[in-house]
Structure formats: structure tokens, C-alpha cells
TIMI-274139 format. One record per residue (C-alpha): residue number from 1; residue in three letters; x, y, z. Coordinates in steps of 0.05 Angstrom, whole numbers. Example, Ala and Ser with C-alpha at 12.3 -4.5 7.8 and 13.67 -1.06 7.14 Angstrom:
2
    nr   rest        x        y        z
     1    Ala      246      -90      156
     2    Ser      273      -21      143
END
This chain:
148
    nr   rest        x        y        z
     1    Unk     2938     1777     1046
     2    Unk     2966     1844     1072
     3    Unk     2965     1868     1141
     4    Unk     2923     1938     1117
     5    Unk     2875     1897     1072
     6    Unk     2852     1862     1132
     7    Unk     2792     1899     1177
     8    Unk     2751     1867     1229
     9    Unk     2756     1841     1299
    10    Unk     2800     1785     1329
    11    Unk     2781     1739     1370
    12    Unk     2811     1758     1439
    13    Unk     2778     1835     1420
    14    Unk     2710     1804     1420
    15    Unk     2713     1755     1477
    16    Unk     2742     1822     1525
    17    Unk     2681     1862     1503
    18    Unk     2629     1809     1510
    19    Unk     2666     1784     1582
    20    Unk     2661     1876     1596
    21    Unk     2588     1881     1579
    22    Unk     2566     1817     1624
    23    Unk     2600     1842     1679
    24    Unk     2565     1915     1672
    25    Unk     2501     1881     1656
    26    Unk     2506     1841     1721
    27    Unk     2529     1906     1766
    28    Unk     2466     1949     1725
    29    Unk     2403     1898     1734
    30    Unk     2399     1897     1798
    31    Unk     2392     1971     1803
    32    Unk     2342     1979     1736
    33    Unk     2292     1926     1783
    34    Unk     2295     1957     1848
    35    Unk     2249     2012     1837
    36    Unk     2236     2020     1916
    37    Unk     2274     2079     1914
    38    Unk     2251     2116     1856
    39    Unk     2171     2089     1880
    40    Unk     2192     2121     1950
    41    Unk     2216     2183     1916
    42    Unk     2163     2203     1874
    43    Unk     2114     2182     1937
    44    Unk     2152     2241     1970
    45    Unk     2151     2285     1921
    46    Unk     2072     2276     1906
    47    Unk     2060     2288     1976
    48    Unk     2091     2350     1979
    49    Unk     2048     2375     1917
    50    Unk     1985     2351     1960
    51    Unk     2008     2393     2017
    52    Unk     2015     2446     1983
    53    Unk     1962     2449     1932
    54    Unk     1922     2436     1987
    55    Unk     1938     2493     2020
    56    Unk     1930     2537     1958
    57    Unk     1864     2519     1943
    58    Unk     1844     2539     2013
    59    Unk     1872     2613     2002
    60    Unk     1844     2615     1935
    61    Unk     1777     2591     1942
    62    Unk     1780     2620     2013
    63    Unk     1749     2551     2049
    64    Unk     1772     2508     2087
    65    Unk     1812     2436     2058
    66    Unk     1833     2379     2095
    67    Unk     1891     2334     2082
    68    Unk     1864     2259     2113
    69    Unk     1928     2220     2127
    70    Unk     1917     2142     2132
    71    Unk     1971     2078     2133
    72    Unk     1963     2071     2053
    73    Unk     1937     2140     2026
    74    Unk     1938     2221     2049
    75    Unk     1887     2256     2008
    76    Unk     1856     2332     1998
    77    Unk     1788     2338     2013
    78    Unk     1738     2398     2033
    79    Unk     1723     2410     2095
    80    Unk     1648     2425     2121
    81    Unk     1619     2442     2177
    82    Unk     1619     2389     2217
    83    Unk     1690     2378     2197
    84    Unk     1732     2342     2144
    85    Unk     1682     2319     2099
    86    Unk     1719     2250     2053
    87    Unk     1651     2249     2011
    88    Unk     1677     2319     1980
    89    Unk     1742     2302     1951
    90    Unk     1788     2354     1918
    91    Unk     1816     2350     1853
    92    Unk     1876     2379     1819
    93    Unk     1873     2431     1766
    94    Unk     1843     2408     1714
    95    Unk     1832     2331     1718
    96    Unk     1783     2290     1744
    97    Unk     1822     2244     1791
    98    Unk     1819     2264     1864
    99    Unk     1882     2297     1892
   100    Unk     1913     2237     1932
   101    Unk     1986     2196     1933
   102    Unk     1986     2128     1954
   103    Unk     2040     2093     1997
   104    Unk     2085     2055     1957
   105    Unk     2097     1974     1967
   106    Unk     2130     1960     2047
   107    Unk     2127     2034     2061
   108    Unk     2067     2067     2099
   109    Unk     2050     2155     2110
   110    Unk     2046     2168     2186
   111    Unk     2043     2229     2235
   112    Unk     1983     2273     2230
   113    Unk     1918     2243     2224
   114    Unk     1884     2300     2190
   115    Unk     1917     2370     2173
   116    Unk     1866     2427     2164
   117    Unk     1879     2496     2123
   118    Unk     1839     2538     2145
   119    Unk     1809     2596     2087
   120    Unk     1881     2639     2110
   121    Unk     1929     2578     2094
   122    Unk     1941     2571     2169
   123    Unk     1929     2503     2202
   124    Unk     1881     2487     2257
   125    Unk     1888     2475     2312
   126    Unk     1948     2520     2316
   127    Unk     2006     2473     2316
   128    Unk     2057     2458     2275
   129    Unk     2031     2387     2230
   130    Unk     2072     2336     2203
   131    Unk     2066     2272     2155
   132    Unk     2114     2225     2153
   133    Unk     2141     2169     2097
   134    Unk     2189     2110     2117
   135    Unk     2248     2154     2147
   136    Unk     2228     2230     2127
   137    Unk     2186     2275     2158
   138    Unk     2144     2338     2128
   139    Unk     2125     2392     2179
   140    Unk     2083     2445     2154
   141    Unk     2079     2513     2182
   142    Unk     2030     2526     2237
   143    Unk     2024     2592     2217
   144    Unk     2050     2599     2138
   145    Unk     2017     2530     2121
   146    Unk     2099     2521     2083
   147    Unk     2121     2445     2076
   148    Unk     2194     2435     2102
END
């Protein structure tokens, strides 16, 4: 048979590709499980939409909110007038769910107990607050209520 009539793979092509893809899939798999980073991220970015819905609801309703920060959870609630009220939760725009984030697996929020925003967007009492998650920290504006 000719040399042009002949089409396919040989042997040694295949077992080169097959040996490449097990050594990428062994490198990959690892990565595609570990999701602690991606969990950690979005639990970072969700609390900064808390924060700063929060915040925004206080200006545009022009009431006080609370942000309650615990070990596993920091969620928006109203604030009354005896204080942060967690029987009156706050809910995003449109849905149902209360406005909260919770911690992802091994990692826990800390700083701030409770942030308040007051009807202006400032926080009482007049200090600068902060949340933290695993190794970053979120300070919010004393006086602008911003999230750095």
C-alpha cells in the first residue's frame, strides 16, 4: 500500500498523547476540587454587597440598618428603637431571601460585632468599623459608610 493512501495514527502518536493528557489531568484535578478558594472568594465578594446594600437602603429609606456580624453569618437587618432588631430582617431587591452571606467551610467573619448606618449612611458610634474573613479585612467609612 502507498505511503499517501495511508491516514491514521501510529502507535507511538497515540501512546504520547494519552501519556500528555494523564499528566495534565493529574496537575488539573486537584485544582477543579479545591474550591476553598473560589468558596472564600465569593464569601468576600457577598459581603461587600451586604455592606454596601446595607448602607444604601439606610439612605434610601432614610432608617436606620444594622449589619449583625457572628462566627458563621453577617446579616442586614433593621434597626428599631431599642436597637438592632434580628426579628426584622432585610432583604435584597426584589427576592424573598434575607440579605445575609454565610462563612464558608474552616473559615469564620470576625471584627465588628454589629455595624449600624445610621438614616445619613454614616456609622454609629462614630468610628471607623471593620469585618473581617480568614486573612482580609473590610473597614468601612466612619463617616462615608464606603467599604475598603
Amino acid at each position: 500500500m502507498p505511503r499517501a493512501a495511508r491516514r491514521g495514527f501510529t502507535l507511538v502518536e497515540l501512546l504520547i498523547t494519552i501519556s500528555l493528557l494523564g499528566i495534565l489531568a493529574t496537575v488539573a484535578m486537584p485544582r477543579l476540587l479545591d474550591r476553598s478558594a473560589l468558596d472564600e472568594r465569593a464569601a468576600a465578594d457577598e459581603l461587600r454587597a451586604v455592606l454596601r446594600t446595607s448602607r444604601a437602603v439606610a439612605l434610601a429609606q432614610e432608617r436606620d440598618v444594622c449589619v449583625l456580624v457572628t462566627p458563621a453569618t453577617v446579616r442586614a437587618v433593621y434597626a428599631g428603637p431599642a436597637g438592632c432588631d434580628p426579628a426584622r430582617p432585610l432583604t435584597a431587591a426584589g427576592a424573598q431571601a434575607p440579605l445575609a452571606v454565610a462563612a464558608p467551610n474552616g473559615l469564620a467573619f470576625g471584627g465588628d460585632a454589629q455595624l449600624r448606618f445610621t438614616a445619613r449612611g454614616q456609622l454609629v458610634p462614630a468610628v471607623d468599623g471593620r469585618v473581617a474573613l480568614a486573612a482580609r479585612i473590610w473597614r468601612v467609612d466612619r463617616l462615608t459608610g464606603s467599604v475598603r
